[in-house]
C-alpha positions as CSV (number, residue, x, y, z in Angstrom):
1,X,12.9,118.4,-86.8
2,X,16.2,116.8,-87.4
3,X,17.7,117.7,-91.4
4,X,21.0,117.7,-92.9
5,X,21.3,120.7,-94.7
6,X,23.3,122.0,-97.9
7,X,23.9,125.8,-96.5
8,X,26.8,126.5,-99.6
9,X,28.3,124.6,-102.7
10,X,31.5,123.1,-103.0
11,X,33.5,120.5,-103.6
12,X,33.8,117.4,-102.2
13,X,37.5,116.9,-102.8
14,X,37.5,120.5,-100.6
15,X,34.5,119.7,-98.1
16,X,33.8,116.1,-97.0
17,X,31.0,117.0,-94.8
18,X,28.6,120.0,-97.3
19,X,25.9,118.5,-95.3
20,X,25.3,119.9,-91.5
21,X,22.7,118.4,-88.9
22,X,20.5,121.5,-87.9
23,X,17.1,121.6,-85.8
24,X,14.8,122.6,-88.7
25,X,10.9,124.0,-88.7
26,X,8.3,121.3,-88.8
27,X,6.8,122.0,-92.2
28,X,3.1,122.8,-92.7
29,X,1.1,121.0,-95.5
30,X,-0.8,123.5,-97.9
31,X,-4.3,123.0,-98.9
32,X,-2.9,120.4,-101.8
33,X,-0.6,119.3,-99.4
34,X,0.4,115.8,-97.5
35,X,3.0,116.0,-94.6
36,X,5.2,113.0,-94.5
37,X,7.1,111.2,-91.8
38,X,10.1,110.1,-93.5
39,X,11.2,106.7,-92.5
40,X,14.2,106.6,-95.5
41,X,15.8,108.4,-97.9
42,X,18.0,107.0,-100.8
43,X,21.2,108.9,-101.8
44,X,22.1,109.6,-105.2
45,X,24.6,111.1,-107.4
46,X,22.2,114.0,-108.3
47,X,22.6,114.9,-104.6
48,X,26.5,115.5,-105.7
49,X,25.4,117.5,-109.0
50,X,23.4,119.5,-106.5
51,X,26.2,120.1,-103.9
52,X,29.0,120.5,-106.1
53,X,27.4,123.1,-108.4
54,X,25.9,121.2,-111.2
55,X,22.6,121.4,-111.5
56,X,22.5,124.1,-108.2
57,X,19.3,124.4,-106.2
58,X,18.0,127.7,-106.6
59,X,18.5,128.7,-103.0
60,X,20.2,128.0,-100.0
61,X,19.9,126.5,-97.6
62,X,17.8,123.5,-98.6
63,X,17.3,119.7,-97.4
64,X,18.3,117.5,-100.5
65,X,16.7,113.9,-100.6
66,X,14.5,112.6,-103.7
67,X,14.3,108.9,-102.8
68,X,11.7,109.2,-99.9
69,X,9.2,106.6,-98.2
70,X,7.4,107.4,-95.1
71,X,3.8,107.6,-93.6
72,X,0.9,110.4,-94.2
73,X,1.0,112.3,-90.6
74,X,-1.2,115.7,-91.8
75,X,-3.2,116.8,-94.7
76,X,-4.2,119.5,-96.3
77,X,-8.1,120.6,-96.1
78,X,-8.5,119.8,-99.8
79,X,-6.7,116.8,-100.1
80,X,-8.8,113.5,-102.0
81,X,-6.3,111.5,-103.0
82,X,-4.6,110.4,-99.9
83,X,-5.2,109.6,-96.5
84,X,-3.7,109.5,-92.6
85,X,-1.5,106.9,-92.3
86,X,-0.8,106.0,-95.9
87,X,2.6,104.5,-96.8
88,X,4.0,106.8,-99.2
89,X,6.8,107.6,-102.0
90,X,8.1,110.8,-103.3
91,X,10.3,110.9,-106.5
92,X,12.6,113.5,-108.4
93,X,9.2,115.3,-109.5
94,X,7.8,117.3,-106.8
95,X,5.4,119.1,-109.2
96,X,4.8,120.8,-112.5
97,X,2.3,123.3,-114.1
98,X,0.0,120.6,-115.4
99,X,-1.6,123.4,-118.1
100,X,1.8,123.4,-120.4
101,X,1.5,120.7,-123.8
102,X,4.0,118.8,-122.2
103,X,1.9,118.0,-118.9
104,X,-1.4,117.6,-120.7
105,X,0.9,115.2,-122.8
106,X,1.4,113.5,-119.9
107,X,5.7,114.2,-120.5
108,X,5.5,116.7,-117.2
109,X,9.1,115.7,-116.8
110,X,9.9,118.4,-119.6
111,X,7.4,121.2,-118.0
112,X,9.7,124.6,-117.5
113,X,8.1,124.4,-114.3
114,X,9.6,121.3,-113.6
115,X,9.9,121.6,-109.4
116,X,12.7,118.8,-108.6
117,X,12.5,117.3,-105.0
118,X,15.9,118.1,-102.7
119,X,16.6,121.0,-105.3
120,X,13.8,123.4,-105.9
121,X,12.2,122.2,-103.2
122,X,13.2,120.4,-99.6
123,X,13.2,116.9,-99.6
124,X,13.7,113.7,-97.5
125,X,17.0,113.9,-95.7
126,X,14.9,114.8,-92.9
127,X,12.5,113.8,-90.3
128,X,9.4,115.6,-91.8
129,X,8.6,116.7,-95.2
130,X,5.4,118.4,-97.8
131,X,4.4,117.5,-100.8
132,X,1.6,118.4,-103.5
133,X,-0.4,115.3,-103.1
134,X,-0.6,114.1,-106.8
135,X,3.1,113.5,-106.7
136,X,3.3,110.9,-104.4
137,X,3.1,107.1,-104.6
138,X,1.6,104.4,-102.8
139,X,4.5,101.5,-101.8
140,X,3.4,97.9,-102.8
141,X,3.4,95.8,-99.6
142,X,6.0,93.8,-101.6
143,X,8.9,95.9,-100.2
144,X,10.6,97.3,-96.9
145,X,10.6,101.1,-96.6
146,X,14.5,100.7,-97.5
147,X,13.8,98.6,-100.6
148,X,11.7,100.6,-101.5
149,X,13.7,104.1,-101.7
150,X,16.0,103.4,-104.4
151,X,13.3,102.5,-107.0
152,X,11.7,105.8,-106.5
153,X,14.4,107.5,-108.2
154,X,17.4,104.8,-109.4
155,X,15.0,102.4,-110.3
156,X,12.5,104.6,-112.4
157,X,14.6,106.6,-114.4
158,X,16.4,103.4,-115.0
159,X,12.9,101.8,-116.1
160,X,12.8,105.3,-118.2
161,X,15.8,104.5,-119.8
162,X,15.9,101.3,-120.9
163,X,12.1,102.4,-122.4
164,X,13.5,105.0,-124.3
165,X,16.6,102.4,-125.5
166,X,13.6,100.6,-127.7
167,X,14.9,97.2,-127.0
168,X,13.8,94.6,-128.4
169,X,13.8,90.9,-127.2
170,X,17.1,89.2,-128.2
171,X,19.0,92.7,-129.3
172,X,22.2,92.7,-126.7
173,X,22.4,95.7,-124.3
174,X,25.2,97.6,-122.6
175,X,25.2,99.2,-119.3
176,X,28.1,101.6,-118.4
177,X,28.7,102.3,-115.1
178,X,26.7,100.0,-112.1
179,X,25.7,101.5,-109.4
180,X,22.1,102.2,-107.9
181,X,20.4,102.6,-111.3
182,X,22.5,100.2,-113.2
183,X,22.1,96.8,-110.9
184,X,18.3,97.8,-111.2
185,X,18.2,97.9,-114.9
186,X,20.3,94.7,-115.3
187,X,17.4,93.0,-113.2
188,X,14.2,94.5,-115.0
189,X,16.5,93.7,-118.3
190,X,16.2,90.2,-117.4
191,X,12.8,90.3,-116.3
192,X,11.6,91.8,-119.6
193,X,14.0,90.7,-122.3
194,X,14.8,86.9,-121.3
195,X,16.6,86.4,-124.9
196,X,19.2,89.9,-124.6
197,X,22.2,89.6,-123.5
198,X,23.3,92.5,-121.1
199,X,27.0,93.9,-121.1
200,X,28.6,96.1,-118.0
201,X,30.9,98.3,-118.2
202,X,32.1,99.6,-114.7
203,X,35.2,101.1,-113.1
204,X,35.6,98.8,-110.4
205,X,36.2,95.2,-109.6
206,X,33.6,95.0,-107.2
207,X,30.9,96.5,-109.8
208,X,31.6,94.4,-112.3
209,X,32.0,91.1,-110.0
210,X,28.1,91.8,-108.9
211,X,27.0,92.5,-112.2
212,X,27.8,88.7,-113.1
213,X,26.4,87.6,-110.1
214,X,23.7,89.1,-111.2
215,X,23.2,87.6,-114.4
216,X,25.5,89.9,-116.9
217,X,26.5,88.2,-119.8
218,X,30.4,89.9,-119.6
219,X,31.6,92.7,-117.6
220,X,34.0,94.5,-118.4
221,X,35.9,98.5,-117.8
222,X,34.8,101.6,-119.6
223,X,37.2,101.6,-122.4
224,X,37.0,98.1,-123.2
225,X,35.7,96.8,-126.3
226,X,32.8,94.1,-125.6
227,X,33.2,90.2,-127.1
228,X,30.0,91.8,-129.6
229,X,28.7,94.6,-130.7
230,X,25.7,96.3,-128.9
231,X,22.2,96.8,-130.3
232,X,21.6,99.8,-127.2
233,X,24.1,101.0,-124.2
234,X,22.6,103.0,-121.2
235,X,25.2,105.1,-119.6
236,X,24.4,106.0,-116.1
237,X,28.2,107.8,-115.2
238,X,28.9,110.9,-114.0
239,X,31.6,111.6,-116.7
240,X,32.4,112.1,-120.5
241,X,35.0,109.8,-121.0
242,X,32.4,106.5,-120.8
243,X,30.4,108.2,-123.7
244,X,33.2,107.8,-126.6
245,X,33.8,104.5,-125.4
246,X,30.1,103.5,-125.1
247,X,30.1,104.5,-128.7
248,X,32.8,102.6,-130.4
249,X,30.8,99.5,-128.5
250,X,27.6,100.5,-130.1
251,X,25.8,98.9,-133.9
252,X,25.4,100.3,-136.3
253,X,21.9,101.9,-136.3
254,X,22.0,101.4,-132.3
255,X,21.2,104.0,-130.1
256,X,23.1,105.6,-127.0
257,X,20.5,106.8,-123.8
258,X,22.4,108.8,-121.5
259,X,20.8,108.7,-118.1
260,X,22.6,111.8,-116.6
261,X,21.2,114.9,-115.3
262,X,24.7,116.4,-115.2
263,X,28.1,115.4,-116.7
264,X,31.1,116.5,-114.7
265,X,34.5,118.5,-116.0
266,X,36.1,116.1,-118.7
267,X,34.8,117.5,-121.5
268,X,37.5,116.9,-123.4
269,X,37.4,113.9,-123.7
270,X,35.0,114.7,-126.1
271,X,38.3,116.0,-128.7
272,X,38.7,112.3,-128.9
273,X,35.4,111.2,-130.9
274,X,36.2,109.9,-134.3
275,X,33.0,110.5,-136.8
276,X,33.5,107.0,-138.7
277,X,33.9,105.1,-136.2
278,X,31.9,106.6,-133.1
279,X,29.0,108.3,-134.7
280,X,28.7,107.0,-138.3
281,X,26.1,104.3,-139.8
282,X,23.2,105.7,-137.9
283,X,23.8,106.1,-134.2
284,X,21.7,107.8,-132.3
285,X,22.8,109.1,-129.3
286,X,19.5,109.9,-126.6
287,X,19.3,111.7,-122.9
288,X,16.8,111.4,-120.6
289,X,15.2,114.0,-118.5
290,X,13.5,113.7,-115.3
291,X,10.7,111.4,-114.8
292,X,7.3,111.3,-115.3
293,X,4.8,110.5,-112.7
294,X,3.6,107.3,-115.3
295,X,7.4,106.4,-115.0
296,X,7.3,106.1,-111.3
297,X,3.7,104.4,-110.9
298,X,4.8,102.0,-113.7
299,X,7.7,100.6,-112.4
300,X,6.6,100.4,-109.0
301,X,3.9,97.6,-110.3
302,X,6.3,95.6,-112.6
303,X,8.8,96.2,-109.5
304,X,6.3,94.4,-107.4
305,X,5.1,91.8,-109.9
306,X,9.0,90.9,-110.3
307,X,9.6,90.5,-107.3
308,X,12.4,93.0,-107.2
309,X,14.9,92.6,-104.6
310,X,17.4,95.9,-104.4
311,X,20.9,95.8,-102.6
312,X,20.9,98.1,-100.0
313,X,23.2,99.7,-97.6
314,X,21.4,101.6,-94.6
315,X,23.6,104.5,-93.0
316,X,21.8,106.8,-90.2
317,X,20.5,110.3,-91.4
318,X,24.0,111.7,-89.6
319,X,26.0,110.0,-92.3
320,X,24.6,111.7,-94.8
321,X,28.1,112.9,-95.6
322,X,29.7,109.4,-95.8
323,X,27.4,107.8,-97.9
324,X,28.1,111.2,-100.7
325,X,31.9,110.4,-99.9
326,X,31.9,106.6,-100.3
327,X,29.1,107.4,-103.9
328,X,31.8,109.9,-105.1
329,X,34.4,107.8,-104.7
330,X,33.1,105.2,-106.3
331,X,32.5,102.8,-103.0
332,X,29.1,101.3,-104.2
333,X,27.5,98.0,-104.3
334,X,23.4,98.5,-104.9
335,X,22.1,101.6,-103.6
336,X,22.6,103.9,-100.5
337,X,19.7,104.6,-98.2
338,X,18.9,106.7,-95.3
339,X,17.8,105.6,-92.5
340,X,15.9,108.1,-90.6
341,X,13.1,106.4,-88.4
C-alpha cells in the first residue's frame, strides 16, 4: 500500500518534505481488529508536534494521520461491533487499558496507556489502516468523507474544549488562534450559545476576515485587547505568547482552556506575565488532554443535528508535505484534508 512516512524528526524550517511516499505492508486486523480503506485523512498541527519533536512517536518509522474516514474492508474473527462495508471514523484515541479508574470513569483520554493514532500507532496517511474496533465511529450520512475528517479530531476536541470552558448562555467567549478547530468551535458556539458573543483572536488577515463571516462578534490579533472583557478564551495556538495575552482579555473569575497537546519554543514569553493583572481575581487557567471516545460520538450527533458544514481544502495523499508547510506557516482557511481514494 501507498503511505507517507515519518522515517526521522526534524524541522520544518530544515526539511520541507519529513514525509516520504513508500510502498508499505498491507496491515492485518487482529482478532479485535477492523481494517480500513482510507478514503481521507485530515492534517493537523499535532502531526507538526509529532515531526518536529514535540510530542515524538515512540518509533520510527511510522504513518501519522488521526483524522480518518474510510470503509470496513476485513475483520477480525471476534469482532461484534462492526461490520464489512461500514463507513467509518478513527480519532486521536486508538485505544487505552479500559481496567485503569480513569477508563472505568469513562476519562480514557487520561489512561497511561493512552495509544494515540499517527503516533503510537500508524494512522491514516495511507491507503490501508487497523484499528481496535471499539475506537471507531460510524459517520452520519449528513457529511462527505472530507467533511467529515476534520470533526474527528479538530472538531471534537474543540467540542471538548468549549465543554470544559463551562459556558454559559450570554457569557462572551474568546477564541485565539482560527484554524481547523477554531472555525469549528465558532459554529457549535453559535449553535449552542445563541445569546454569547464570540471574540477571535488570529494572526492573519485572512483568519480573522472568515471568522466574521462566520458570525464572530470582533476579530481581532493576539495581543489585542478585545472591546469587552471575556467570561472564557479557548486558545487553540501552537505558541506561548497568545497565552499572556489571552489572559489580560480574560474576567475576573473567568477561565483560560488551553487546547494544545504541545506548546512550541517561546517560553519566555512566559517572563512577561504580571500576577495582578494576568492571573489575579480568580482566573483559572485549564488544558485539555486527548479525547474521549464520548467526546467523539457526541459531537458527531450534534454535528449532524447542526447541520455542520466544515471548510475544507482537499490535497492528494502525495502533498502531505505541503499541506504541513502551508499549516506551519500559517496558510489556513478551515481544515486540511487528505485525499487518498
Amino acid at each position: 500500500m501507498k503511505a507517507m512516512v515519518l522515517t526521522h524528526l526534524s524541522k520544518l524550517a530544515d526539511n520541507p518534505r519529513p514525509l516520504a511516499l513508500l510502498d508499505m505492508p498491507a496491515p492485518v486486523p487482529d482478532d479485535h481488529g477492523v481494517l480500513i480503506q482510507v478514503s481521507v485523512c485530515g492534517v493537523c498541527h499535532t502531526e507538526l508536534d509529532e515531526i518536529e519533536g514535540r510530542t515524538p512517536p515512540p518509533r520510527l518509522p511510522v504513518i501519522p494521520g488521526h483524522q480518518v474516514v474510510g470503509r470496513v474492508v476485513a475483520i477480525g474473527d471476534r469482532v461484534t461491533s462492526v461490520k464489512l462495508g461500514d463507513r467509518v471514523g478513527v480519532a486521536w484515541i486508538f485505544s487505552a487499558c479500559g481496567r485503569c479508574k480513569f477508563c472505568l470513569a469513562g476519562n480514557e483520554n487520561l489512561c497511561a496507556d493512552f495509544i494515540a493514532t499517527g503516533r503510537d500507532a500508524n494512522g491514516g496517511y495511507a491507503e490501508l489502516m487497523t484499528v481496535p474496533e471499539h475506537f471507531v465511529y460510524p459517520i452520519p450520512s449528513a457529511f462527505s468523507d472530507a467533511e467529515a475528517a476534520p470533526l474527528l479530531c479538530a472538531g471534537a476536541i474543540g467540542y471538548r474544549a468549549l465543554r470544559l470552558t463551562e459556558l454559559q448562555d450570554g457569557a462572551r467567549l474568546g477564541l485565539t488562534g482560527f484554524g481547523a478547530s477554531g472555525h469549528l468551535v465558532l459554529k457549535m458556539a453559535r449553535h449552542q450559545f445563541p445569546n454569547s458573543e464570540v471574540y477571535v483572536f488570529a494572526r492573519s488577515g485572512e483568519e480573522r476576515r472568515f471568522a466574521l463571516e462566520l458570525g464572530a462578534a470582533w476579530a481581532g490579533e493576539s495581543d489585542q485587547l478585545a472591546p469587552h472583557k471575556l467570561d472564557a478564551i479557548i486558545d487553540t495556538t501552537p505558541a506561548w505568547a497568545p497565552i499572556v495575552h489571552a489572559l489580560a482579555n480574560l474576567e475576573a473569575g473567568g477561565r483560560l482552556v488551553i487546547n494544545a497537546i504541545r506548546k512550541e519554543d517561546d517560553q519566555h514569553k512566559l517572563l512577561e506575565l504580571d500576577y495582578p493583572k494576568h492571573l489575579w481575581l480568580e482566573k483559572e487557567i485549564k488544558s485539555v488532554a486527548n479525547l474521549t471516545r464520548r467526546d467523539v460520538s457526541e459531537f458527531l450527533e450534534l454535528a449532524a443535528a447542526m447541520r455542520m458544514q466544515p471548510e475544507v481544502q482537499l490535497y492528494p495523499l502525495s502533498d502531505a508535505n505541503r499541506a504541513l508547510v502551508e499549516l506551519k506557516t500559517g496558510n489556513i482557511r478551515g481544515a486540511k484534508v487528505l485525499q487518498i481514494a
